[in-house]
BABA-922811 format. One record per residue (C-alpha): x, y, z; residue in three letters; residue number from 1. Coordinates in Angstrom, 2 decimals, decimal comma. Layout:
BEGIN
{{X Y Z} 'Ala' NUM}
...
END
This chain:
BEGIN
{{-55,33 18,39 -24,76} 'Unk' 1}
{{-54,95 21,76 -22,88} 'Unk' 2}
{{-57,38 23,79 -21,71} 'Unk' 3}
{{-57,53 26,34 -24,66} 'Unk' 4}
{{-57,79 23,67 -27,26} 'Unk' 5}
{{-61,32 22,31 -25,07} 'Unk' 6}
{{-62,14 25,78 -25,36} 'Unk' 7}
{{-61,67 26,03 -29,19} 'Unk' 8}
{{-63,10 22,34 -29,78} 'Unk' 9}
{{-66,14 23,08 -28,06} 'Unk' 10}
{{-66,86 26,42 -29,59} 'Unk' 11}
{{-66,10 24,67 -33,27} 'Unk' 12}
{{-68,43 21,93 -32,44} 'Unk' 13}
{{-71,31 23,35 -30,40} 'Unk' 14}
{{-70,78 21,98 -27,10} 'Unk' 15}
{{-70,25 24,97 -25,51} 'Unk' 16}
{{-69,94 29,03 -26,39} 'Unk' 17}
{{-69,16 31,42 -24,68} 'Unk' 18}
{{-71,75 33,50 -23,12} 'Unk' 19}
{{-73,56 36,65 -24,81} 'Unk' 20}
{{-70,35 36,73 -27,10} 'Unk' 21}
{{-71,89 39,01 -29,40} 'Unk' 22}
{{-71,43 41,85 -26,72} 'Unk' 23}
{{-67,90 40,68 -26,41} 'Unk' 24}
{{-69,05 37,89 -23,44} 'Unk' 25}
{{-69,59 38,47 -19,66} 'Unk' 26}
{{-66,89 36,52 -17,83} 'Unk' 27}
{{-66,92 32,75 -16,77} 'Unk' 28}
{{-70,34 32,53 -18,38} 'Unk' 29}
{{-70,58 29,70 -20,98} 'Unk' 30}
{{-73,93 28,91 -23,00} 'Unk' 31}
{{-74,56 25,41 -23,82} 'Unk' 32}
{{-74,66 24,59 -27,34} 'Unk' 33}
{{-76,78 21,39 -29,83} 'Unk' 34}
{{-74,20 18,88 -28,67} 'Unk' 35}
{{-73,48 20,24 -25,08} 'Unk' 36}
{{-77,06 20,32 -24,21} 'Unk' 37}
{{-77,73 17,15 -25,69} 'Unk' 38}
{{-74,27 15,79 -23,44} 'Unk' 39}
{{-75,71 17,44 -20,27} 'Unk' 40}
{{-79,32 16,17 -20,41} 'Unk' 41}
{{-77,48 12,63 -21,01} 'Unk' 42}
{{-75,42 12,95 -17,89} 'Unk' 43}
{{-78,44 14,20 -16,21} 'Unk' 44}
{{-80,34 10,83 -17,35} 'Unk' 45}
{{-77,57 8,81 -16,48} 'Unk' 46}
{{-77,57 10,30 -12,77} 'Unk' 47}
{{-81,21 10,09 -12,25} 'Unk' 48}
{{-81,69 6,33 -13,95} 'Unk' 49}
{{-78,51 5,43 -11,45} 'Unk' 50}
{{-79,59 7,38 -8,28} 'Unk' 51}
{{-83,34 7,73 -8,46} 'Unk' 52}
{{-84,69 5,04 -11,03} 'Unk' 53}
{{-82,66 1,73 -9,40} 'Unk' 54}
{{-82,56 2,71 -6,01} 'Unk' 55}
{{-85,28 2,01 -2,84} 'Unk' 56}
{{-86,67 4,85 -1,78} 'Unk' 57}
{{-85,14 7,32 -3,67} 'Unk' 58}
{{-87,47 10,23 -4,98} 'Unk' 59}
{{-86,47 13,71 -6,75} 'Unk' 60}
{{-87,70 17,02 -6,31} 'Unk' 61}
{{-87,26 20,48 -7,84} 'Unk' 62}
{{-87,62 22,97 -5,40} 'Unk' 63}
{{-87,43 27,16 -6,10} 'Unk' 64}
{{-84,42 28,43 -7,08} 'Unk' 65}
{{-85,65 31,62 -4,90} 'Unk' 66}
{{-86,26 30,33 -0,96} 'Unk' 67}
{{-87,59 32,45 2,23} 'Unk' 68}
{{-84,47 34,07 3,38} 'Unk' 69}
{{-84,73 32,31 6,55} 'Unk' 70}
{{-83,83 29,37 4,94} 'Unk' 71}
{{-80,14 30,94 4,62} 'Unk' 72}
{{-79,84 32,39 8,08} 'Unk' 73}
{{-80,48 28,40 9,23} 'Unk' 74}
{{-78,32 27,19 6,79} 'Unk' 75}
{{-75,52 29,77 7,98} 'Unk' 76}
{{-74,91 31,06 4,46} 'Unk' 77}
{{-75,87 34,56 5,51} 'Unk' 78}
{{-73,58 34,95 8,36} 'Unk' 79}
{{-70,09 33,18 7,25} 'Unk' 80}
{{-70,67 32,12 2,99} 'Unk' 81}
{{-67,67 33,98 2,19} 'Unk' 82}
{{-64,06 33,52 0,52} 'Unk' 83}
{{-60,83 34,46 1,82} 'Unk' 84}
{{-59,29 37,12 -0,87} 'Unk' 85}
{{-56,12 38,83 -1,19} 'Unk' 86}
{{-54,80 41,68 -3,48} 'Unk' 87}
{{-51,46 42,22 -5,47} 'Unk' 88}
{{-50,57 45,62 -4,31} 'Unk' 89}
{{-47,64 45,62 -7,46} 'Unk' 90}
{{-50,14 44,20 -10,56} 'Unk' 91}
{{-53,95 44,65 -8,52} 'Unk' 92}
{{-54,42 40,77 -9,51} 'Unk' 93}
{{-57,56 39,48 -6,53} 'Unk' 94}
{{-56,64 35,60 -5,80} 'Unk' 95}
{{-57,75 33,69 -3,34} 'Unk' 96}
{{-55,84 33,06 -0,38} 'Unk' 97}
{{-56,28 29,18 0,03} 'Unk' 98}
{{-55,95 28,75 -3,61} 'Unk' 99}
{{-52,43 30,32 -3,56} 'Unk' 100}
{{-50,86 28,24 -0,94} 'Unk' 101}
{{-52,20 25,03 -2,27} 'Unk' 102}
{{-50,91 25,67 -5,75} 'Unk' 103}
{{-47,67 26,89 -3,74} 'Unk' 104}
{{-47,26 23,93 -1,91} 'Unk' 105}
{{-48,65 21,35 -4,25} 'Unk' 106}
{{-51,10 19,79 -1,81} 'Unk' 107}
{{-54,39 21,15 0,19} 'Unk' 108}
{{-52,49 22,11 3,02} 'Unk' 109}
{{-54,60 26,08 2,59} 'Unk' 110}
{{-57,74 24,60 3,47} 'Unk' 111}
{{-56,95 23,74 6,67} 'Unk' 112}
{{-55,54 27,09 7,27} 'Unk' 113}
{{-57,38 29,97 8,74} 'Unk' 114}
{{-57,34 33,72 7,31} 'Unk' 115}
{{-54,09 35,06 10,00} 'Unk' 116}
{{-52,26 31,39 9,22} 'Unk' 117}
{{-52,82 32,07 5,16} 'Unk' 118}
{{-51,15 35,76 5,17} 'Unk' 119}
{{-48,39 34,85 7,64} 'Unk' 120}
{{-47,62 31,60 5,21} 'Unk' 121}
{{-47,75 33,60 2,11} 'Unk' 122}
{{-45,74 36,34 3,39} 'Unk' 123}
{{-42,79 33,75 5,74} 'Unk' 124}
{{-42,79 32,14 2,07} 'Unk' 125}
{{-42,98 35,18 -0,35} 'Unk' 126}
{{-45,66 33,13 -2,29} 'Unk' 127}
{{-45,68 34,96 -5,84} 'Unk' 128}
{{-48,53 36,13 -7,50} 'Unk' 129}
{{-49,68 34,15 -10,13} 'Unk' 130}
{{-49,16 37,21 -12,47} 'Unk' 131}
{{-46,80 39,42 -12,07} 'Unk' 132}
{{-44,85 37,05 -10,16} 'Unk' 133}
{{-43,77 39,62 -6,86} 'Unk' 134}
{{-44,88 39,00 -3,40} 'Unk' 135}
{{-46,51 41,65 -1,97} 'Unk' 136}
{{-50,34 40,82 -0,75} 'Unk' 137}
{{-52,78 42,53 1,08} 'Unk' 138}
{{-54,13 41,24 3,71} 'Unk' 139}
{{-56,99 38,32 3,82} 'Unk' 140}
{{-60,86 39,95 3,60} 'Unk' 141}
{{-63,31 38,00 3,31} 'Unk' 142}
{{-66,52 38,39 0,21} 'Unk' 143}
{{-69,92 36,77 0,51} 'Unk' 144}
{{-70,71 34,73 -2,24} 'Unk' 145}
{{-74,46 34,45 -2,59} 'Unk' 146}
{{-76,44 36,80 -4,94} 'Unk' 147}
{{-78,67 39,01 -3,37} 'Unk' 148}
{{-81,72 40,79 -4,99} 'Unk' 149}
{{-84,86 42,70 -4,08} 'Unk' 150}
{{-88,21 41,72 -3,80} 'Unk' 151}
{{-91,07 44,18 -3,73} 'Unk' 152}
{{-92,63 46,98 -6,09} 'Unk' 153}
{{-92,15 49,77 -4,13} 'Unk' 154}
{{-88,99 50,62 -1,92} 'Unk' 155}
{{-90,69 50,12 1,66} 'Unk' 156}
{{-91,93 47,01 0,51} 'Unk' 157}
{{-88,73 45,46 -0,43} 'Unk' 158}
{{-87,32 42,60 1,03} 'Unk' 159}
{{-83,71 40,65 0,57} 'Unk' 160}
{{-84,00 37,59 -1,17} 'Unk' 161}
{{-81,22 34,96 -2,53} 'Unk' 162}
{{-80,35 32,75 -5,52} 'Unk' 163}
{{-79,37 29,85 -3,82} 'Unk' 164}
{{-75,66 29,13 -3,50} 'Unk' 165}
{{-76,51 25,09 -3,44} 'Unk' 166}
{{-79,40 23,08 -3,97} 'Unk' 167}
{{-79,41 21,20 -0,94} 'Unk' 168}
{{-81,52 23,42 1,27} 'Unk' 169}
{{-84,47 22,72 -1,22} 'Unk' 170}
{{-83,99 18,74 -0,11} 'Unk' 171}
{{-84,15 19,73 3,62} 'Unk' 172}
{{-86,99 22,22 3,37} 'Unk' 173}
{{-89,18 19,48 1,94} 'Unk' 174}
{{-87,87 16,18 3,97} 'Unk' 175}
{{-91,55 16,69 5,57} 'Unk' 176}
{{-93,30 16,86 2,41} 'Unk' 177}
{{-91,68 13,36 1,06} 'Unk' 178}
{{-91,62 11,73 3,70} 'Unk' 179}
{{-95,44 12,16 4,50} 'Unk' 180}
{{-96,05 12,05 0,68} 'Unk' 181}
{{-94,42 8,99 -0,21} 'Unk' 182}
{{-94,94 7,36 3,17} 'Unk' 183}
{{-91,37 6,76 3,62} 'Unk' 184}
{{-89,25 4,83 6,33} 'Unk' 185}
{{-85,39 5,53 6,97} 'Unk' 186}
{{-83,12 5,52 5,36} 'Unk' 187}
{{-84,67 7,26 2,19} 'Unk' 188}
{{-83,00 9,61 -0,20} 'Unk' 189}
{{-84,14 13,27 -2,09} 'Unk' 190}
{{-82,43 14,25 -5,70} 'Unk' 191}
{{-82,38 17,22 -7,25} 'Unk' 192}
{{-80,78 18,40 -10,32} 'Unk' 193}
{{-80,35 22,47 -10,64} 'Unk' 194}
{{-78,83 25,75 -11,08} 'Unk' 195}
{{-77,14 27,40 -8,10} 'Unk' 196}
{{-74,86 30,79 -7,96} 'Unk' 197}
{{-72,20 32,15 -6,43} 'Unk' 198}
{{-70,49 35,39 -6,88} 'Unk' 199}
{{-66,92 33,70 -7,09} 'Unk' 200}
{{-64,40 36,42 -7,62} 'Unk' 201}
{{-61,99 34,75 -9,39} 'Unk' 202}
{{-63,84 31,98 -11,64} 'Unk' 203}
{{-61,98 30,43 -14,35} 'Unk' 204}
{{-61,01 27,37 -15,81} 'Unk' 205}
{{-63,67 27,11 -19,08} 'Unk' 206}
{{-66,67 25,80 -16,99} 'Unk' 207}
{{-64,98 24,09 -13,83} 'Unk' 208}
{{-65,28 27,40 -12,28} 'Unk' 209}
{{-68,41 29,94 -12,90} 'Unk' 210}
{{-70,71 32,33 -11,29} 'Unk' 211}
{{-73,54 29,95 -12,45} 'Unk' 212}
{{-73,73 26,04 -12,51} 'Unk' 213}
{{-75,31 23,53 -12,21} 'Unk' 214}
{{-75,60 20,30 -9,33} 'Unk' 215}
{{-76,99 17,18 -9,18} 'Unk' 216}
{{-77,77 16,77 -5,47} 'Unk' 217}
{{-78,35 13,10 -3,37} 'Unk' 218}
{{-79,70 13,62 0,17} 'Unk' 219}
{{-79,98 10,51 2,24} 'Unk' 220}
{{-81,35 10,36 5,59} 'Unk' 221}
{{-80,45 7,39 8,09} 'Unk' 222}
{{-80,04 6,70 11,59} 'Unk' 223}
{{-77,82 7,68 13,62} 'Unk' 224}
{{-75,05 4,63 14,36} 'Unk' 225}
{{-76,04 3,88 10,64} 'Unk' 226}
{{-74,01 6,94 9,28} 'Unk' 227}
{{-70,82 6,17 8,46} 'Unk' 228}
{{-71,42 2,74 6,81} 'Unk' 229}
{{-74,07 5,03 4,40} 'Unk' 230}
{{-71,33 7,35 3,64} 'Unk' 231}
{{-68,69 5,42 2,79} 'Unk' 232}
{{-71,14 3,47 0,35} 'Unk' 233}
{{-72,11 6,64 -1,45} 'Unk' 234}
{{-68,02 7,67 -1,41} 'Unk' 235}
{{-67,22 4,07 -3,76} 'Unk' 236}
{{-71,33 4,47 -5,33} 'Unk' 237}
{{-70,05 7,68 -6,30} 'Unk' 238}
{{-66,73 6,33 -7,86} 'Unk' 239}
{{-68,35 4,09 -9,43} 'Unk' 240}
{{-70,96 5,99 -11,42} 'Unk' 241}
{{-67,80 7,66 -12,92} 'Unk' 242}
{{-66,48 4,81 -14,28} 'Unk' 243}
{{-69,51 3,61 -15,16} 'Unk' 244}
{{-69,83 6,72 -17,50} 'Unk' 245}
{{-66,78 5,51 -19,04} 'Unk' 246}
{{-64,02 8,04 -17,19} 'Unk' 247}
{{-60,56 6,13 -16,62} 'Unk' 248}
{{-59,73 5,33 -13,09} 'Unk' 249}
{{-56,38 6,70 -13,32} 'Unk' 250}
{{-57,64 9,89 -13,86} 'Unk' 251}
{{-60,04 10,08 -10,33} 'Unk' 252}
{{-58,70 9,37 -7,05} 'Unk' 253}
{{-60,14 10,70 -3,11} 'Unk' 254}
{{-59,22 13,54 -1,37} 'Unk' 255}
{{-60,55 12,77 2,01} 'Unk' 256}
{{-60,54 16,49 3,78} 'Unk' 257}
{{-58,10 17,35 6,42} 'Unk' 258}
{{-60,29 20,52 7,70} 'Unk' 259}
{{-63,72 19,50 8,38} 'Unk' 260}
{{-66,44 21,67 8,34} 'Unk' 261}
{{-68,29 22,26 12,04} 'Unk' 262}
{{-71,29 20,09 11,00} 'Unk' 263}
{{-69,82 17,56 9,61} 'Unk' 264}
{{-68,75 14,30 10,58} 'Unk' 265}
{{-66,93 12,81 7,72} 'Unk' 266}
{{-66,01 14,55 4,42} 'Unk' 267}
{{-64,43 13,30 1,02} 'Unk' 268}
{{-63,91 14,63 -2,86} 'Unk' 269}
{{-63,79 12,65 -5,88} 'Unk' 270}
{{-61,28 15,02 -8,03} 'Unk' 271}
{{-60,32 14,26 -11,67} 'Unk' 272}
{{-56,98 14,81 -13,38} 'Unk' 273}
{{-57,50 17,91 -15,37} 'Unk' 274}
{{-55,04 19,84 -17,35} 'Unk' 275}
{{-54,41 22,63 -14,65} 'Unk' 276}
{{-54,58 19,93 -11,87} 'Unk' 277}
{{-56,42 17,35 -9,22} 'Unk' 278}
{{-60,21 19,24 -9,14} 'Unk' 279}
{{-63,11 18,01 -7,27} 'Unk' 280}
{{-66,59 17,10 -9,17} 'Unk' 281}
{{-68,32 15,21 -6,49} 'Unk' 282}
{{-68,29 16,05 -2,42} 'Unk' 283}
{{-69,93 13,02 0,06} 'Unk' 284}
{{-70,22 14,45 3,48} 'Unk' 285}
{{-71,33 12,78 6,47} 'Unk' 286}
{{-73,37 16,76 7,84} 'Unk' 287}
{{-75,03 14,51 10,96} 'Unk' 288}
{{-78,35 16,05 11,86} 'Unk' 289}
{{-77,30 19,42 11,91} 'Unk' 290}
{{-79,29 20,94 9,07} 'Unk' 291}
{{-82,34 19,36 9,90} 'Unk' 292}
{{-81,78 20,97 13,74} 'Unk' 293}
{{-81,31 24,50 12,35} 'Unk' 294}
{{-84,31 24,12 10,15} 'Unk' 295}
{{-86,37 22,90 13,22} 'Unk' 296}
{{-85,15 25,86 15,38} 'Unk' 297}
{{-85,45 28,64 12,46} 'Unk' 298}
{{-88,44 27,63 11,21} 'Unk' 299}
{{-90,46 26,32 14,95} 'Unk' 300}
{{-91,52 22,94 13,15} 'Unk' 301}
{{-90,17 19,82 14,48} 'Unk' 302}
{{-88,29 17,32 11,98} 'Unk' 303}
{{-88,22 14,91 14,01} 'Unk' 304}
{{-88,51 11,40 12,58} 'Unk' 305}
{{-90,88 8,60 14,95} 'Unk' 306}
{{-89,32 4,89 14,46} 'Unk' 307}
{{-91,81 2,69 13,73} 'Unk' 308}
{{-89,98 -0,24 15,36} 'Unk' 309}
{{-88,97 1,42 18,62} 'Unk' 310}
{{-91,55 4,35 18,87} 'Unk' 311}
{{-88,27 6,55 19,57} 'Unk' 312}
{{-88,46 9,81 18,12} 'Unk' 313}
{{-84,85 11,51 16,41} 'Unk' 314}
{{-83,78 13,77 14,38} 'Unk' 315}
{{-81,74 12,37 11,69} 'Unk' 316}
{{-78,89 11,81 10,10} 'Unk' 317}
{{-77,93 13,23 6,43} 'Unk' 318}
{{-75,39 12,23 3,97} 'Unk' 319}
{{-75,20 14,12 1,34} 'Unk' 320}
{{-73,26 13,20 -2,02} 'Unk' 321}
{{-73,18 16,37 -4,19} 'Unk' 322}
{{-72,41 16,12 -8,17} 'Unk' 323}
{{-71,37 18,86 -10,29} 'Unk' 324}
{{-72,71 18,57 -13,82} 'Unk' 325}
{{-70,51 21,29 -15,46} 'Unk' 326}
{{-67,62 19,53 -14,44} 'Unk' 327}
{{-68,65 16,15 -14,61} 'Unk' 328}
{{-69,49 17,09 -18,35} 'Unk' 329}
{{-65,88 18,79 -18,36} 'Unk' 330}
{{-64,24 16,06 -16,85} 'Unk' 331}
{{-66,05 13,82 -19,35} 'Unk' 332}
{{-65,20 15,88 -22,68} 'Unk' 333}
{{-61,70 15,45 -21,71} 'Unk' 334}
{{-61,36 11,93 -20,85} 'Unk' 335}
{{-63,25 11,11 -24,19} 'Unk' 336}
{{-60,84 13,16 -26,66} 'Unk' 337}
{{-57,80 11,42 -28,42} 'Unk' 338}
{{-55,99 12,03 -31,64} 'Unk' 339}
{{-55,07 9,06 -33,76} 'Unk' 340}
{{-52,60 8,47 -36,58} 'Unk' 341}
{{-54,25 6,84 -39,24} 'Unk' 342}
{{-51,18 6,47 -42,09} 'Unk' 343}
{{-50,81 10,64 -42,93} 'Unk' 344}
{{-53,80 11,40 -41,10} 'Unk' 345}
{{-54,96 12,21 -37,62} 'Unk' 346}
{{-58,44 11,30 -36,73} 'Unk' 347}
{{-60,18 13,30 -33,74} 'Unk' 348}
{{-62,58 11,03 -32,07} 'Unk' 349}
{{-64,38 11,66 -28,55} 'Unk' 350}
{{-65,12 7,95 -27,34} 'Unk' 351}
{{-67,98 9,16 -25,16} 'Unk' 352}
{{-70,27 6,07 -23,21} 'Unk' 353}
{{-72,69 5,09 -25,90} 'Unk' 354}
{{-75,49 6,28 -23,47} 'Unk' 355}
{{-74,06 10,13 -23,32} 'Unk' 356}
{{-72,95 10,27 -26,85} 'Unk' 357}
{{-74,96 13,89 -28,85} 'Unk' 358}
{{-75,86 11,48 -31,72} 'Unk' 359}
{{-76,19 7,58 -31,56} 'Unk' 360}
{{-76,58 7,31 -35,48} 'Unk' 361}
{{-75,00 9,58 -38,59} 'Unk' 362}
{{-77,32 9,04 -41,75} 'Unk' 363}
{{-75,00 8,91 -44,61} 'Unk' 364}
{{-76,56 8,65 -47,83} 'Unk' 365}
{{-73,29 7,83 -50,15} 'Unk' 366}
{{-74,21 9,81 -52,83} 'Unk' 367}
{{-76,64 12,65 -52,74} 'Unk' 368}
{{-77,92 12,20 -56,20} 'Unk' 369}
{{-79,03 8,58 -56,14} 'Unk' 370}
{{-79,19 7,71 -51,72} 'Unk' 371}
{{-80,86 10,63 -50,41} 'Unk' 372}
{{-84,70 10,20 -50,34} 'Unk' 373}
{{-83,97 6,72 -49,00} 'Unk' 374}
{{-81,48 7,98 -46,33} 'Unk' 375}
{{-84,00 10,54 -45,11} 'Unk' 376}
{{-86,52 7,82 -45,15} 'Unk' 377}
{{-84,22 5,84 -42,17} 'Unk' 378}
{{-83,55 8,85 -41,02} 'Unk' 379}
{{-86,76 10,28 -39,93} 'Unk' 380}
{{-87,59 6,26 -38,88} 'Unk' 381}
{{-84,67 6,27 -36,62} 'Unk' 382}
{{-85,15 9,55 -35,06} 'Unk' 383}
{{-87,93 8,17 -33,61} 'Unk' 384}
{{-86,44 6,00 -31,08} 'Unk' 385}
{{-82,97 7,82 -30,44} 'Unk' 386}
{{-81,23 11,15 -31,45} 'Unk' 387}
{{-79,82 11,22 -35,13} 'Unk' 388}
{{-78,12 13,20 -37,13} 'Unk' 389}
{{-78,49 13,30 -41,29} 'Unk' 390}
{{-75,20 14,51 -43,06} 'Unk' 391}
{{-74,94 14,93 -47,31} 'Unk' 392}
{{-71,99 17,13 -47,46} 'Unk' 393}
{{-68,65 16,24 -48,42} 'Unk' 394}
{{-66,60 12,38 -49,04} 'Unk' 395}
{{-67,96 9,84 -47,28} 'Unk' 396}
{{-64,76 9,88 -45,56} 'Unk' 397}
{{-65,14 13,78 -44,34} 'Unk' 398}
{{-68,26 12,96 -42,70} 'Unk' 399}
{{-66,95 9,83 -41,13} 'Unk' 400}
{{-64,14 12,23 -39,30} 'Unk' 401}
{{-67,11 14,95 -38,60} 'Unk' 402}
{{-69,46 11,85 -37,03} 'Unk' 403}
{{-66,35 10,23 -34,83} 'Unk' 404}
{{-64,74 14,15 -33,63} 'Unk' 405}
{{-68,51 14,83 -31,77} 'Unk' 406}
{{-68,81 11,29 -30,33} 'Unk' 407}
{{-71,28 9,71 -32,93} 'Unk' 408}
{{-71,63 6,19 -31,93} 'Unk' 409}
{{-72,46 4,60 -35,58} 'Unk' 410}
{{-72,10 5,88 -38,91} 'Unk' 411}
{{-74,87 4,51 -41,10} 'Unk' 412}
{{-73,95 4,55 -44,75} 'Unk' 413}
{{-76,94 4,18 -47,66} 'Unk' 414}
{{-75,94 3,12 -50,76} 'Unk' 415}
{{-76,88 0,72 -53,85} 'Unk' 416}
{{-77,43 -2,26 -51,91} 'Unk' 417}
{{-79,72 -0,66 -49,09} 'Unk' 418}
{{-81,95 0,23 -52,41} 'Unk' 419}
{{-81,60 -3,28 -53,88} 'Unk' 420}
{{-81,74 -5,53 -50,88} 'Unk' 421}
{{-82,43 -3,24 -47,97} 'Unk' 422}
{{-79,09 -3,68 -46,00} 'Unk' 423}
{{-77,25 -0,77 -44,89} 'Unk' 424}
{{-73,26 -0,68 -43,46} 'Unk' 425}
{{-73,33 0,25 -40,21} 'Unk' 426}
{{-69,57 1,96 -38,73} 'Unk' 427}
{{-68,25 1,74 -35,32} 'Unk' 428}
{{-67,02 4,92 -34,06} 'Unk' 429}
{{-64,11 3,44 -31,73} 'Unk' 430}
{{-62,87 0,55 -33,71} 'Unk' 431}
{{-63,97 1,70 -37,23} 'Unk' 432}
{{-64,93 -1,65 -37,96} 'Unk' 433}
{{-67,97 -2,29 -40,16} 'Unk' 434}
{{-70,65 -4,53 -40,20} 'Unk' 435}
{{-74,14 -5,23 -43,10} 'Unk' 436}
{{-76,70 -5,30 -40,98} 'Unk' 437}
{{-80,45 -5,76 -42,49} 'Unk' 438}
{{-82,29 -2,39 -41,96} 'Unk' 439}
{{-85,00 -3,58 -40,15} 'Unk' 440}
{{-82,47 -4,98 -37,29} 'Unk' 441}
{{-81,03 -1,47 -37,14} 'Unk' 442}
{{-83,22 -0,19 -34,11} 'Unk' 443}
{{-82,66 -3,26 -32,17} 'Unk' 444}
{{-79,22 -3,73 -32,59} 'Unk' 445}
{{-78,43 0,46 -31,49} 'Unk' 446}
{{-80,43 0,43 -28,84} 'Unk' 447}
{{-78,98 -2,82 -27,11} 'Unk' 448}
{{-75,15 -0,89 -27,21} 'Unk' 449}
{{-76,19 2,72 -25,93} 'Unk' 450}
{{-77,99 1,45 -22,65} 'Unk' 451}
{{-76,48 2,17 -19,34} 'Unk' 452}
END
């Protein structure tokens, strides 16, 4: 499936619609629809159950999206958050810089290049632009990326405030707070799942690239000498979780990073095969104790954490292993969709993880006339203990294919013998296999095949 067809299927289906579409959209903004909510929050449950729920010491917060400024001069976001852009002099076409030379060469080589090493590359090369096709660039400039706004009624009183271009300052700002609160010892870890913003110039992609996303952020803090063991455990916990979810393993692989960031220590993606390419939905880095430090100096309070065991006092270590819903939920719409030839039909089916699946049960009632006051019955008894969906319209076999195309784990089908002996057919989505299954083992017997 290309990119445009996602586009289409998710607009047909209500996953996802494009945003404020009724004023013609505002680009790269995408509005979640029934089913993509419902996908989202599932992804969201499976990353908190997995990262907060079954791990030691593992809490979540949910700090402000809006922070004291200070909190991005410490983070350095103020001073060098930017992206190195280039114009088309022939077609006017902005691109970034990096971008082009990796799609040019095929590989990341752009990130480890610098803004003079970019221009001189694209020009020795005569890199073309991606749409007109000519080589003739201006030079690299670089563009902030965080949102700015005003606070204040009155114009003397108004201050500069951001919308936070990542989530993880609002883990570092509070590593006092839950520590103290929840009377922790290292190592310990902070969650966080929430929107961030950047002014990217050139977003695109459906939602692998827009001005507003979302992030489900891990913080862990450890020891010093204990930091690299910590990180490459969240690199494979990380790869894991995905294929947990149910995405194919052929389709992720690591892209450790050649150009390290001046913080960091040790840095690594986990990118997915998507139509236009390798693109990264989780980032593990190994930042050392360098966020913590800046916080200490900006802000004059010490994070400093005392061993218990040793009385030594440190600052520590932080690895942080970053998640990006939007695309994870991409990533996972993709891997889930196949077409199958059933005799002179195709059959769309999206073969999501039980757990994530919109709708765990489709109440059929066979035919409306005679099945439909006892379908609604299960229906509204079902509802109650996972999401279900009711559907009268059309051949049973129409509403099979509607049921399997939005990921529908189990069709349940009412008919004569559910109102003579209280049995009811119960379809699987994947195999298409069916089973009679009493109706009062119904509950059970779902909610044993969607856990995670």
């Amino acid at each position: 499936m290309d990119m445009e067809k996602m586009v289409n299927f998710c607009k047909n289906y209500g996953f996802i619609f494009p945003g404020s579409e009724i004023y013609g959209g505002l680009a790269n903004t995408w509005d979640y629809g029934p089913l993509g909510t419902r996908l989202k929050n599932n992804v969201k449950d499976a990353w908190r159950k997995r990262f907060i729920q079954e791990r030691i010491s593992a809490y979540e917060v949910d700090a402000d999206i809006l922070m004291h400024p200070r909190v991005w001069e410490a983070s350095g976001h103020v001073s060098s958050f930017s992206d190195p852009l280039i114009d088309c002099k022939e077609c006017k076409m902005r691109v970034r810089a990096d971008n082009l030379v990796n799609d040019f060469t095929g590989d990341s080589s752009g990130d480890a290049m610098n803004d003079d090493e970019l221009i001189s590359f694209i020009r020795d090369n005569n890199v073309p632009c991606p749409n007109c096709g000519k080589s003739n660039f201006t030079d690299v400039r670089e563009f902030k990326l965080m949102f700015d706004t005003k606070r204040g009624v009155t114009n003397d009183s108004k201050s500069t405030i951001y919308l936070r271009p990542e989530n993880a300052q609002g883990e570092y700002v509070n590593f006092l707070n839950v520590m103290r609160s929840m009377r922790c010892k290292l190592p310990f870890s902070i969650g966080q799942i929430g929107k961030a913003f950047r002014n990217e110039i050139t977003p695109g992609n459906f939602t692998f690239r827009t001005i507003e996303f979302e992030q489900m952020e891990y913080q862990t803090f450890c020891k010093e000498g204990d930091d690299s063991s910590t990180y490459k455990f969240f690199k494979d916990y990380g790869k894991k979780f995905y294929t947990d979810l149910g995405i194919s393993e052929d389709n992720l692989r690591f892209h450790d990073h050649e150009k390290l960031a001046h913080y960091a220590k040790e840095a690594c993606d986990i990118e997915y095969k998507f139509p236009f390419g390798w693109g990264e939905i989780n980032g593990t880095h190994n930042r050392t104790n360098f966020d913590l430090k800046r916080h200490m100096e900006y802000s004059g309070i010490s994070m400093e954490y005392l061993d218990p065991l040793t009385n030594e006092k440190y600052v520590p270590f932080v690895i942080e292993s970053t998640y990006g819903l939007d695309r994870t939920v991409l990533a996972l719409l993709f891997d889930a969709y196949h077409e199958e030839k059933i005799e002179d039909d195709t059959r769309e089916v999206l073969k999501l993880h039980p757990f994530l699946a919109p709708f765990k049960v489709a109440v059929l009632p066979l035919a409306k006339k005679y099945h439909s006051e006892k379908a609604k019955e299960i229906y509204e008894m079902l509802s109650k203990s996972f999401m279900t969906s009711y559907d009268e319209a059309g051949s049973i076999g129409k509403r099979y294919r509607r049921a399997d195309a939005i990921g529908t784990v189990y069709s349940l089908t009412v008919d004569d013998n559910t109102l003579n002996n209280n049995t009811v057919t119960l379809r699987d989505r994947d195999t298409m296999k069916q089973i009679t299954i009493p109706l009062d083992e119904v509950k059970n017997y779902v909610e044993e095949k969607i856990k995670f």
